[in-house]
PLY file of the C-alpha trace (Angstrom):
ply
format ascii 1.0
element vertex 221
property float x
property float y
property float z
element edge 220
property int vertex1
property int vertex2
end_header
-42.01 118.89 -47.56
-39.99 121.67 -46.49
-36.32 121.01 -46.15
-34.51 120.96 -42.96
-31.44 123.39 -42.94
-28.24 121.45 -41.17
-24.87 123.20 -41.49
-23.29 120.56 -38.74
-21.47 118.65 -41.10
-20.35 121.85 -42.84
-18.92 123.88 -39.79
-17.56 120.31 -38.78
-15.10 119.65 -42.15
-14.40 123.57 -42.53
-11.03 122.76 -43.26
-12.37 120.71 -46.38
-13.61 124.12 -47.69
-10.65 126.27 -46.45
-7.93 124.12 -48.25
-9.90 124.31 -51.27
-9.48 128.18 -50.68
-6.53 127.82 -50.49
-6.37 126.10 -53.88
-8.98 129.18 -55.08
-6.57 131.86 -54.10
-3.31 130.01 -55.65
-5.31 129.28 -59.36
-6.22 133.18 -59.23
-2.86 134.90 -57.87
-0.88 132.88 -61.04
-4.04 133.20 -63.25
-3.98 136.79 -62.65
-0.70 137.76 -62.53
0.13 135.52 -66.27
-3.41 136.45 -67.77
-3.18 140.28 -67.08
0.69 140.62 -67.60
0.39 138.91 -70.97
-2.30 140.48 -71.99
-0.06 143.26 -71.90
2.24 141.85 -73.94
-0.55 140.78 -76.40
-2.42 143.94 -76.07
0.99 146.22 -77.40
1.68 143.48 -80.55
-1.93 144.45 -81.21
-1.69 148.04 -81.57
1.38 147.75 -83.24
2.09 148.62 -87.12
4.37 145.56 -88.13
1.79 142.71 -89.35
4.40 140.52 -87.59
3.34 141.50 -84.80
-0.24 142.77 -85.00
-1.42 139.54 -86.69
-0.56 136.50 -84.67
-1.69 138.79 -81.75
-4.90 139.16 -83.39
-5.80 135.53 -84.20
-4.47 134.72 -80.39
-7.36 137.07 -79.40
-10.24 135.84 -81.43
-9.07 132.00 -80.57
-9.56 132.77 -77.12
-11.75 135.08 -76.92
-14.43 133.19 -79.04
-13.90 129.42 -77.62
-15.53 129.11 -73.36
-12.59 128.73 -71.43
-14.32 125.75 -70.05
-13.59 123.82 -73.22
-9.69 125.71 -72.91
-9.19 123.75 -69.81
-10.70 120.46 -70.59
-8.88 120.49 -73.99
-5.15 121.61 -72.39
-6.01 119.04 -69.72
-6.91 115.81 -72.26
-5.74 117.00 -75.38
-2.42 118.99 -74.82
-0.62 115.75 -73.61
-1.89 113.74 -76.64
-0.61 116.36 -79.20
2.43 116.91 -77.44
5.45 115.38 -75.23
4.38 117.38 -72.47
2.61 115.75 -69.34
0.68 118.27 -67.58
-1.19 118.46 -64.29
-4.86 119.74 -63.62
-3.36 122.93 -62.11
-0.81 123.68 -64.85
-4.36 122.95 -67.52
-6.51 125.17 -65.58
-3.47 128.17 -65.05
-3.18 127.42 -69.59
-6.94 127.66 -70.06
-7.74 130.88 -67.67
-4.78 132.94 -68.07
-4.76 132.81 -71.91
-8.36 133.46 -71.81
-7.53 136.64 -69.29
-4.89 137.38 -71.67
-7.26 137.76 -74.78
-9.74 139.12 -72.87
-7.51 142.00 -71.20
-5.52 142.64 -74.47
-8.49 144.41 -76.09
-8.69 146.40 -72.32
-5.11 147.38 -72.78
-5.17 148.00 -76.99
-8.84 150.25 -76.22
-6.76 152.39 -73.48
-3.78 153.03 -75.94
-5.68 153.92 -77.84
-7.93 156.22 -76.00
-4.57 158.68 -75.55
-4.52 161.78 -78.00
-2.26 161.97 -80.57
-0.56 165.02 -79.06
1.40 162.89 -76.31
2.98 160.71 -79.03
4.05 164.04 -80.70
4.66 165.62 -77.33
7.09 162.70 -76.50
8.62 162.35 -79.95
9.42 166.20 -80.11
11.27 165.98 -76.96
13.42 162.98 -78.75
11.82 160.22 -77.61
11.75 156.74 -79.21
8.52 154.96 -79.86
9.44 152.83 -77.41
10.40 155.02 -74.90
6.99 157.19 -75.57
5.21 154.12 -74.96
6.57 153.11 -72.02
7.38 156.10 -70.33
4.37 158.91 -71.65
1.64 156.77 -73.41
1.55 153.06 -70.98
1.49 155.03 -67.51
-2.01 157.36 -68.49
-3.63 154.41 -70.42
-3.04 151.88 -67.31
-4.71 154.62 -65.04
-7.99 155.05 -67.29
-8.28 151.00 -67.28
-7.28 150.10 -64.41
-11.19 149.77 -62.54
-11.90 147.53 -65.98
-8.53 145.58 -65.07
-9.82 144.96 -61.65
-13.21 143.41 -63.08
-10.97 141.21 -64.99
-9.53 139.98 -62.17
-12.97 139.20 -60.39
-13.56 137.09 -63.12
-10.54 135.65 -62.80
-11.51 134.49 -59.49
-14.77 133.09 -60.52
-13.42 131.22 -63.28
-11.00 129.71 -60.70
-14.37 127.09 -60.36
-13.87 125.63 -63.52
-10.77 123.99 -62.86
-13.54 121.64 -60.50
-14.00 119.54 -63.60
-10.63 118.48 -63.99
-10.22 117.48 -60.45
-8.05 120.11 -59.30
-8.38 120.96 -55.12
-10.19 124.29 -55.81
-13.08 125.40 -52.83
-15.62 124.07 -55.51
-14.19 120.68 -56.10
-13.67 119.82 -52.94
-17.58 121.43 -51.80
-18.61 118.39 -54.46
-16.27 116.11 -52.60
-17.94 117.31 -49.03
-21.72 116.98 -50.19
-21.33 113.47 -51.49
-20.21 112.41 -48.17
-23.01 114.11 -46.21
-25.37 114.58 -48.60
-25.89 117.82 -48.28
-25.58 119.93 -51.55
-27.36 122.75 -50.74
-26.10 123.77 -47.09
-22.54 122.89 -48.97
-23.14 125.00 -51.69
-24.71 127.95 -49.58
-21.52 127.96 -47.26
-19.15 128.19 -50.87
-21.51 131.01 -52.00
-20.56 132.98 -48.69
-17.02 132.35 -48.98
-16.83 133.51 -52.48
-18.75 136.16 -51.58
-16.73 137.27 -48.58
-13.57 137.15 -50.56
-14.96 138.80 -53.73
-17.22 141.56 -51.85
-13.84 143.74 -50.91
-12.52 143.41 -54.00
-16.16 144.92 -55.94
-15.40 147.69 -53.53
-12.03 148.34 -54.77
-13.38 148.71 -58.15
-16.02 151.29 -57.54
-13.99 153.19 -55.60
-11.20 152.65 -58.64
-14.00 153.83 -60.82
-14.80 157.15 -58.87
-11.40 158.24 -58.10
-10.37 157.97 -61.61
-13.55 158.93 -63.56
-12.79 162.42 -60.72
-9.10 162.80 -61.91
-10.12 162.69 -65.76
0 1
1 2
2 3
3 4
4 5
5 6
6 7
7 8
8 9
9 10
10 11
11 12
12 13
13 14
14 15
15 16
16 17
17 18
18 19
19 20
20 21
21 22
22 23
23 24
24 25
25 26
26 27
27 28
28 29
29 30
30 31
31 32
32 33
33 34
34 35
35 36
36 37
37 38
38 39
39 40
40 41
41 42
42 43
43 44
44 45
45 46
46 47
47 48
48 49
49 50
50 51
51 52
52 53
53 54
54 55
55 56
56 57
57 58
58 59
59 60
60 61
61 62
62 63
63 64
64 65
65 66
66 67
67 68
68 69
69 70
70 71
71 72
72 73
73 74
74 75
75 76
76 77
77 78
78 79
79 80
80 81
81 82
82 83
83 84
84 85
85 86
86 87
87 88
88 89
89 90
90 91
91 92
92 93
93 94
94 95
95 96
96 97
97 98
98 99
99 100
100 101
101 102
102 103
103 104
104 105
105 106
106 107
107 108
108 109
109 110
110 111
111 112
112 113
113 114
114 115
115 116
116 117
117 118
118 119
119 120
120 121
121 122
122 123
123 124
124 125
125 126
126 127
127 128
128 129
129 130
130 131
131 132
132 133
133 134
134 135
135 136
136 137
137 138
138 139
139 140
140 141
141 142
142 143
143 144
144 145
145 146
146 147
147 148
148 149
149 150
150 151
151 152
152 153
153 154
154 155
155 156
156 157
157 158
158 159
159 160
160 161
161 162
162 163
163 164
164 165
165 166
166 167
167 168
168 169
169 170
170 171
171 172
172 173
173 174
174 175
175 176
176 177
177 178
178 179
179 180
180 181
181 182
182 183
183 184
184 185
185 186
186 187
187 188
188 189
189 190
190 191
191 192
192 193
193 194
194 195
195 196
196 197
197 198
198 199
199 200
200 201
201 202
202 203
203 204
204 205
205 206
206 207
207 208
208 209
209 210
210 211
211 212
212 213
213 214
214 215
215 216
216 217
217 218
218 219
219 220
């Protein structure tokens, strides 16, 4: 029996869906702006020399990097408040589970385009009496951001997609509250369809800001 599409109910709680946006957009503006901007952080104790540094950065990487950030948010969300004083909300667990996964992730983006500098600049800059630091920051940081940035941007697609996890902890994302809507009217898949083309309308002009990331960088090298 063929199934008879109905997106009534749908078009009629909209503003279900659109507060859970809302809830979408908040999740990956924090997630995104903690997860890439410590990756940084994590991404420079990485390349660094000092084991002090380079090691607790490392084992923060593979934790992370090697547990599904699915588990990360359950586990900040049910276990964090057991092994510790601190009471936490479902947005606070799912902003600790995806942006220390975005952190891992995007420290090995960052370390890679440090990397992927020649040796000359960091003589260049020292000759001209540079510090480390201030090669880093001012000769070294600036040309490695610019040759990651289009993999940077994919991060924060991700980012966005991940936002749906945080569903399973109850927090008001678009996803949780599309369950919430096709309980009601029992209608799962013209609820589901609709969330598809939101996400899709939201992520579609950022994909294009990533190819054309991609070509105008991949033309200046």
């Amino acid at each position: 029996m063929g199934h008879v599409w109905d997106f009534g109910p749908v078009i009629e709680n909209w503003d279900v869906l659109v507060d859970g946006l809302r809830g979408t957009l908040l999740l990956f503006a924090v997630c995104s702006v903690l997860g890439l901007g410590g990756g940084l952080l994590v991404g420079m104790a990485r390349y660094a020399r000092r084991r002090l540094l380079s090691l607790p950065a490392a084992v923060f990487v593979e934790i992370f990097r090697n547990t599904p950030v699915l588990i990360q948010i359950v586990w900040f969300y049910f276990a964090f408040p057991i092994v510790s004083p601190i009471e936490i909300g479902a947005f606070t667990a799912a902003v600790m589970g995806i942006s220390l996964n975005t952190a891992a992730f995007s420290a090995d983006i960052y370390r890679a385009g440090i990397q992927s500098i020649e040796r000359g600049q960091w003589d260049g800059a020292r000759a001209i009496g540079m510090s480390a630091g201030q090669a880093m920051r001012r000769v070294i940081l600036p040309q490695a951001i610019k040759r990651i940035l289009p993999a940077l941007t994919n991060r924060g697609i991700e980012v966005l997609k991940m936002s749906t996890l945080a569903s399973v902890i109850a927090y008001a994302e678009t996803m949780h509250q599309a369950k919430a809507l096709a309980a009601v009217n029992f209608n799962p898949i013209e609820t589901y369809t609709a969330v598809a083309l939101l996400f899709f309308v939201v992520l579609f002009p950022l994909v294009q800001l990533t190819y054309a990331l991609e070509r105008r960088f991949g033309r200046s090298d």
